[in-house]
C-alpha positions in Angstrom: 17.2 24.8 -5.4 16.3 21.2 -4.7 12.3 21.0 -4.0 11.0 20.0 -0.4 9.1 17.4 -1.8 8.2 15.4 -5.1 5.2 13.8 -5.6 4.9 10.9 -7.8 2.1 10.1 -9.7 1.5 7.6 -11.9 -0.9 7.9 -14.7 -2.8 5.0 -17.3 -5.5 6.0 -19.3 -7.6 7.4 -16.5 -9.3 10.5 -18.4 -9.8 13.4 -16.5 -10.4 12.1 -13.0 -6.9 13.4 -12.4 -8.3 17.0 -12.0 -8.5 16.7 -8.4 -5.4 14.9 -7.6 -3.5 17.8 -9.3 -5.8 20.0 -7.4 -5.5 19.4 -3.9 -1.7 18.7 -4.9 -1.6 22.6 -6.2 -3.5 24.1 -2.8 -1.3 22.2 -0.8 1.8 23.3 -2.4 1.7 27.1 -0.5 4.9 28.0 1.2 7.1 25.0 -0.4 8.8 24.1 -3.2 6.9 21.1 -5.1 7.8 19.2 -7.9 4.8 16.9 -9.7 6.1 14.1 -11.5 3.5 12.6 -14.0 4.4 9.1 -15.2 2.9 8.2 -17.8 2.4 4.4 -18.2 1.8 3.7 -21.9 -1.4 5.7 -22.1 -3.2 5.7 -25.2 -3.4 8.3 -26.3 -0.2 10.4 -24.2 -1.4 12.5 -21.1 0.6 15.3 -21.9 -2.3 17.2 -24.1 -5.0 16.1 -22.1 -3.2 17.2 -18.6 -2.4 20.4 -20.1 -6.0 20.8 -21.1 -6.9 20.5 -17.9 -5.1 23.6 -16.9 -1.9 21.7 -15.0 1.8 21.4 -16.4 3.5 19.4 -13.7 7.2 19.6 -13.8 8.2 16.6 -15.4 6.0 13.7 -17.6 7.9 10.8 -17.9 6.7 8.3 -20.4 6.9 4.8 -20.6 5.8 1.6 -21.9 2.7 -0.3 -20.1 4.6 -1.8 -17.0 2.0 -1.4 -14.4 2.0 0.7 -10.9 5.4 -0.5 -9.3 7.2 0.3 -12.2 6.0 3.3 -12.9 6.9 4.7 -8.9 10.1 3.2 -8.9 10.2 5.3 -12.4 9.2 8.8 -10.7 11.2 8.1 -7.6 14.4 7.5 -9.8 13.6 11.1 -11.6 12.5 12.8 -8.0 15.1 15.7 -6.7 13.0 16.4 -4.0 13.9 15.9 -0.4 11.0 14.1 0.5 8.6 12.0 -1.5 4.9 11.3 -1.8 2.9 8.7 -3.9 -0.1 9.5 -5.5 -2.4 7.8 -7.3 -4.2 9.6 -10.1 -7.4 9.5 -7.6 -6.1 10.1 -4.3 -5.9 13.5 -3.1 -4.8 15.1 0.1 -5.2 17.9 2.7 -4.6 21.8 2.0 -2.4 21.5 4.9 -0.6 17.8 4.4 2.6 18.4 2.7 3.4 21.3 5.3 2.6 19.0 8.0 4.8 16.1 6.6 7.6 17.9 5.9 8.1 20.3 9.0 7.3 16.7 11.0 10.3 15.0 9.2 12.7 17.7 9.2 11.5 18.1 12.9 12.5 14.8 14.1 15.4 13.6 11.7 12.8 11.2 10.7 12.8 8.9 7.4 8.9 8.4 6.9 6.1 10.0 8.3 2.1 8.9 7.7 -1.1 10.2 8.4 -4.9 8.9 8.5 -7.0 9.0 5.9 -10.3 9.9 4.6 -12.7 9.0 1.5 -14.7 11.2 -0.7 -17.4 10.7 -3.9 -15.3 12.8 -7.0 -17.9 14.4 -8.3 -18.6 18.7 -9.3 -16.2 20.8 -7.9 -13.3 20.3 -5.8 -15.0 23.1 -3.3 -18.4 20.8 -2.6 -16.2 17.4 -2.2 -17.2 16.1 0.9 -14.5 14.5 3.0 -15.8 11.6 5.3 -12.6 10.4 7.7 -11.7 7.0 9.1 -10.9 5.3 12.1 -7.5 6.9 12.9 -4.2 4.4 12.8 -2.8 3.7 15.6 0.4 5.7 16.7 3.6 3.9 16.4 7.6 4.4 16.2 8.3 1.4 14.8 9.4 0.5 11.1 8.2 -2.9 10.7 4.8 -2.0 12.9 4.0 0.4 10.5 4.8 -1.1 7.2 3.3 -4.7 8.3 0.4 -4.4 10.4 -0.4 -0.9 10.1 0.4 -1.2 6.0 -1.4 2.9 5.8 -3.1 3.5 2.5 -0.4 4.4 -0.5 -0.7 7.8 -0.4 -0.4 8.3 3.6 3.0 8.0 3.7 5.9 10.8 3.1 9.1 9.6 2.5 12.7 10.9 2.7 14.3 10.5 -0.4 17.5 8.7 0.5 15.6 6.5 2.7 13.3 5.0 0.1 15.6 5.4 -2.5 18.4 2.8 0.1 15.3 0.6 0.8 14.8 -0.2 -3.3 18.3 -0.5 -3.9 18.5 -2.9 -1.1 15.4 -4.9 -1.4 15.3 -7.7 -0.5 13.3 -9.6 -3.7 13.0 -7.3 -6.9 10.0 -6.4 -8.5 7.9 -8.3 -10.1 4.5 -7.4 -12.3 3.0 -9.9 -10.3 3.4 -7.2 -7.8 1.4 -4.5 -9.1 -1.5 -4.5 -8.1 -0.6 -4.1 -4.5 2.8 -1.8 -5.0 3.0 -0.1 -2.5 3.0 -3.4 -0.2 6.3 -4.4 -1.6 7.9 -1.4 -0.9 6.5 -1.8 2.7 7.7 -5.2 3.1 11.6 -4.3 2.1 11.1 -1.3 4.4 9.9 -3.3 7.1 13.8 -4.2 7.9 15.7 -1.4 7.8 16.4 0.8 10.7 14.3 4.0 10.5 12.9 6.6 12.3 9.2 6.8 12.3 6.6 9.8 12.6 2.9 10.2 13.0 0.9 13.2 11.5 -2.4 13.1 13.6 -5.5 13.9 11.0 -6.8 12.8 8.4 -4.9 14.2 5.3 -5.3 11.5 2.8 -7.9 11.4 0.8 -9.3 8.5 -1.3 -11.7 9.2 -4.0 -14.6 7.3 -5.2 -15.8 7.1 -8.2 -17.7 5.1 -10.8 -14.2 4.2 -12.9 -12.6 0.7 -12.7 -10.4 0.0 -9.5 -8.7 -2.8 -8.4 -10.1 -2.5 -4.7 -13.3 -3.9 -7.0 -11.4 -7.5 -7.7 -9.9 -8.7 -3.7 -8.9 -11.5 -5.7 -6.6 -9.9 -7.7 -5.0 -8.0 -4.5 -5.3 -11.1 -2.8 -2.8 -13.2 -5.2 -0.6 -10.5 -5.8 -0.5 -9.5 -1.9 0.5 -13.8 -1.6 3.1 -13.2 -3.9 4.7 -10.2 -2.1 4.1 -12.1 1.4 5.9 -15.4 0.2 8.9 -13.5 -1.2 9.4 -12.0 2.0 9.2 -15.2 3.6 11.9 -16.7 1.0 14.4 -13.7 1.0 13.9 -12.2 4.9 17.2 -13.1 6.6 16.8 -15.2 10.2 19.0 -12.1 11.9 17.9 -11.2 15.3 17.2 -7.4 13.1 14.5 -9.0 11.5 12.9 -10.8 14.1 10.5 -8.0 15.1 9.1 -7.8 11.0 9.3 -11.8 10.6 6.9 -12.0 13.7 4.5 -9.3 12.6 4.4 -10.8 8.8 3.3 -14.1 10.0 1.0 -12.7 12.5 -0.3 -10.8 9.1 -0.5 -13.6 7.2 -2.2 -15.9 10.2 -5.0 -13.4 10.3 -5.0 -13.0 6.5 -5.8 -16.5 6.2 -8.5 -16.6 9.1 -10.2 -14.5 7.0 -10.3 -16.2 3.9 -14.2 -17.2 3.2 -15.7 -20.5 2.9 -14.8 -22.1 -0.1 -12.1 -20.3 -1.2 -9.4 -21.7 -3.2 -7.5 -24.6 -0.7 -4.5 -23.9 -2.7 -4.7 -19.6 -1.9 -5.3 -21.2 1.8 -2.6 -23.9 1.7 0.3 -21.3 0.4 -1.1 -17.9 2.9 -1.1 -20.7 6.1 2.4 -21.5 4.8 4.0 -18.1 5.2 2.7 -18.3 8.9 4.2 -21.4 9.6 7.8 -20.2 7.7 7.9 -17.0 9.3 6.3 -17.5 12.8 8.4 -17.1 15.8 8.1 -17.6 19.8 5.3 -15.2 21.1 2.0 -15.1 22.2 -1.7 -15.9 20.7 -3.0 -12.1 21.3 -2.0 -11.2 17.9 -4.1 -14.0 16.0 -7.1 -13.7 17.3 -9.5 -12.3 20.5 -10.0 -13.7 23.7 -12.6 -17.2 22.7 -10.1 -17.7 19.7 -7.3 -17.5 22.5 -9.1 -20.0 24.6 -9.5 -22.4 21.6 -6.1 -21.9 20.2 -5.0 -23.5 23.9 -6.9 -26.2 23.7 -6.6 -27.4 19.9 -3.6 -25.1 18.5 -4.1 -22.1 17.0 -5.1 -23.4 13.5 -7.9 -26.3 14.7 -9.3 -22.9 16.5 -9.3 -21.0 13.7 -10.6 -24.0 11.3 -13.3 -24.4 13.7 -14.6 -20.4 14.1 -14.6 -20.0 10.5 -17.2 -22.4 10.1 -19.2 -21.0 12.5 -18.3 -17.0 11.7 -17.2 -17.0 7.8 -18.8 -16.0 4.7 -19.2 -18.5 2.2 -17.1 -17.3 -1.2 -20.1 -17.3 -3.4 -21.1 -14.0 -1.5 -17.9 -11.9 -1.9 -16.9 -13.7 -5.4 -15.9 -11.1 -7.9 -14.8 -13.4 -11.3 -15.0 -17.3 -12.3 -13.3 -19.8 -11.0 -11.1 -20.3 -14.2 -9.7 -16.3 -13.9 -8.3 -16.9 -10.3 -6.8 -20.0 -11.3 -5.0 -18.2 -13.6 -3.8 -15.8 -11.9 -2.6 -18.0 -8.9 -1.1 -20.1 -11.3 1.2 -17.3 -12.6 2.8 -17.1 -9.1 5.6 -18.3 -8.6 5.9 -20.6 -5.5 7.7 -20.6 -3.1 
């Protein structure tokens, strides 16, 4: 009998901190048929002993060679026979009650993704005394490219269905890259940002991010940052000028306008030269409302939107030295391994 859902989650060298992943995947697993898809990406030494030492034998470990995050899901999506599927990471965990949800909201509504909020918890003792702290809820939305480019929910928020992700990576519109994977997820959301699809909310906050004293790469912006600009300006390269793709050409400049706003004080000119580019490739006729509030709005009307922005950040932005996170000479390699556009 094909599963109601498989959930994907890749694995490299993170120890035992998958415990509660595989956890909360197991209590929420009641009343469904759930396959776990461990992919294993060039551990050293193999997760297979060390996963079934920790008291789990997930349906299927798939082992490869090092290739990062976005090969290793589009790895465990090609071996997925579920109906549905969710990414995981191997410390994100989710609701008792978040799979049922998902899948009775999907099958509900015909619908090809659905998403929740999400939470944040310390890993640490038991999965019983974890304490679950929720965010600011997303905002409520029917719309593809809304959801996939501003909204862009954390990885593990969305449920797909199967034949709708599966269409969306064998139709993207750029392939992937390792350049891409430290933000993975966002290159799947940027070739699902096109394609017609029906879109569901599942109020609550049913994914979970865990904290914890191990590396991440939330810890480096930079790195996300570069990797993000790559994804961005492939989009902006490969997104066709069709009147379908006008509504996720509009919200990925907006993105990128307010990504570079952002930027802080003395950040790389060349980072800001090439994110201000994507805004000026992609933008299309609309309003200010999306780039800024109501004083930037004014400005923007006086002196263009980006002699308004130039100007606030001096007066509102953080200089770089406070939010660095590695030497000059590190980012400049790793922008200069980017293609350009």
């Amino acid at each position: 009998m094909q599963p109601d859902i498989s959930i994907i989650i890749p694995l490299h060298n993170r120890g035992d901190i998958v415990r509660y992943t595989l956890e909360s995947v197991r209590r929420a697993s009641s009343g469904l048929t759930v396959e776990v898809i461990i992919v294993d990406d060039g551990s050293d030494p193999p997760v297979a002993d060390s996963i079934a030492k920790l008291g789990y034998h997930p349906e299927r470990i798939l082992r490869q060679a090092n290739r990062g995050l976005l090969f290793a899901r589009l790895a465990g999506l090609s071996a997925a026979g579920g109906r549905h599927v969710l990414f995981l990471d191997s410390d994100d965990l989710i609701s008792p009650d978040k799979l049922r949800l998902h899948v009775a909201a999907l099958e509900a509504a015909s619908a090809d993704v659905s998403y929740s909020d999400t939470a944040q918890c310390v890993l640490e003792g038991s999965q019983d005394a974890l304490s679950i702290r929720p965010d600011c809820a997303l905002a409520n939305t029917e719309d593809c490219a809304e959801l996939f480019i501003r909204i862009q929910p954390a990885p593990h928020s969305p449920v797909f269905r199967t034949a709708f992700i599966r269409r969306v990576v064998a139709e993207a519109l750029f392939p992937p890259s390792p350049h891409y994977n430290p933000v993975a997820e966002i290159w799947f959301y940027h070739n699902a940002a096109i394609r017609p699809a029906r879109v569901v909310k599942v109020h609550g906050p049913h994914a979970i991010v865990g904290r914890h004293p191990g590396a991440r790469l939330t810890d480096h912006w930079e790195i996300l940052g570069v990797a993000s600009l790559g994804v961005q300006e492939a989009f902006a390269r490969h997104c066709p000028i069709i009147p379908e793709t006008e509504q996720a050409r509009r919200l990925a400049a907006e993105k990128a306008f307010v990504s570079w706003r952002r930027l802080p004080i003395g950040f790389s000119p060349e980072f800001a030269r090439r994110q201000l580019a994507i805004w000026r490739r992609l933008q299309t006729a609309g309003s200010l409302d999306r780039l800024g509030g109501r004083f930037f709005q004014v400005l923007a009307h006086a002196i263009g939107p980006v002699g308004a922005a130039q100007l606030l950040r001096l007066v509102q932005g953080r200089p770089y030295q406070r939010v660095r996170t590695m030497d000059n000479a590190r980012f400049r390699d790793l922008l200069a391994a980017l293609p350009e556009s």
